[in-house]
N, C-alpha and C positions, 0 to 999 in steps of 0.2 A: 464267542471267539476269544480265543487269546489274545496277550499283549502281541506275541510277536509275528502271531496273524493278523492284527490290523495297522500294525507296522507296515508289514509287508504292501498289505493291499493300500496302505496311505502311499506308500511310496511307488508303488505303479501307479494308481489315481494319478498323482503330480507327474508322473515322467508321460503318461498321455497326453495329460493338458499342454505337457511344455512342449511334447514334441508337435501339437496338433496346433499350438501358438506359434512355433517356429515354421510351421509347412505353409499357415496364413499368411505371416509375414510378409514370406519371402515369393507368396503368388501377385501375382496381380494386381488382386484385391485388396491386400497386405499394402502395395505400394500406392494401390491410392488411399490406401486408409492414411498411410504417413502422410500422403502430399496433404491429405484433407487437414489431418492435424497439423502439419509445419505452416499450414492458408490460416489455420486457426488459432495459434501458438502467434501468426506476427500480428492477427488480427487485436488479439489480446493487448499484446506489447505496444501496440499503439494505442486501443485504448485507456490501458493505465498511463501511460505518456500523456496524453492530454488531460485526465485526469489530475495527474500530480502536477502540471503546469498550471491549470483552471486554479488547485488547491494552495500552491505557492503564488498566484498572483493576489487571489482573495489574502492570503497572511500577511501578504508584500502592504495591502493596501489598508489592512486592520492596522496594524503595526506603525503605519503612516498616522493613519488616525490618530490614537493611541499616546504617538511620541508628540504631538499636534497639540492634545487635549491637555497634556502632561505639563509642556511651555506654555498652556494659555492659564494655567492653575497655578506654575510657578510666577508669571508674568501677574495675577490677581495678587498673589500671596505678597509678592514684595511690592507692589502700591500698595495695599493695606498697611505694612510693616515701614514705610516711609510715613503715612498718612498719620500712623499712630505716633512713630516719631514726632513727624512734626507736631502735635498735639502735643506732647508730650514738654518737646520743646519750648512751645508756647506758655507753658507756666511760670 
């Protein structure tokens, strides 16, 4: 076949498909398929919602940790640096 024979037949192929996509669509069938997916599409949307909620609460509460562990080390850090002071003093 030539180039501009399977040009041709590529581009009837496609305008089958699209018209034989556009005839499903718009039957019946076609509209419960949308409803199926729009049931599906909010089904999603809420489960990544709860997801990112779940994944921002676990952050929320590391973070708490974290800033917690942070003051208990700075809170260690300067009693030892008074403690040495005062030793220090003491000479």
């Amino acid at each position: 076949m030539s180039s501009n024979n399977t040009s041709a037949l590529t581009f009837l192929l496609g305008a089958a498909i699209g018209v034989s996509a556009g005839l499903y669509l718009n039957s019946k069938n076609g509209k419960d398929m949308r409803k199926k997916l729009a049931s599906k599409a909010s089904e999603l949307e809420s489960t990544i919602e709860e997801k990112v909620q779940k994944a921002y609460e676990n952050l929320k509460t590391k973070v708490s940790s974290a800033s917690e562990s942070v003051k208990d080390a700075a809170d260690t850090a300067k009693e030892m640096a008074n403690k040495t002071q005062n030793k220090v003093n003491s000479y």
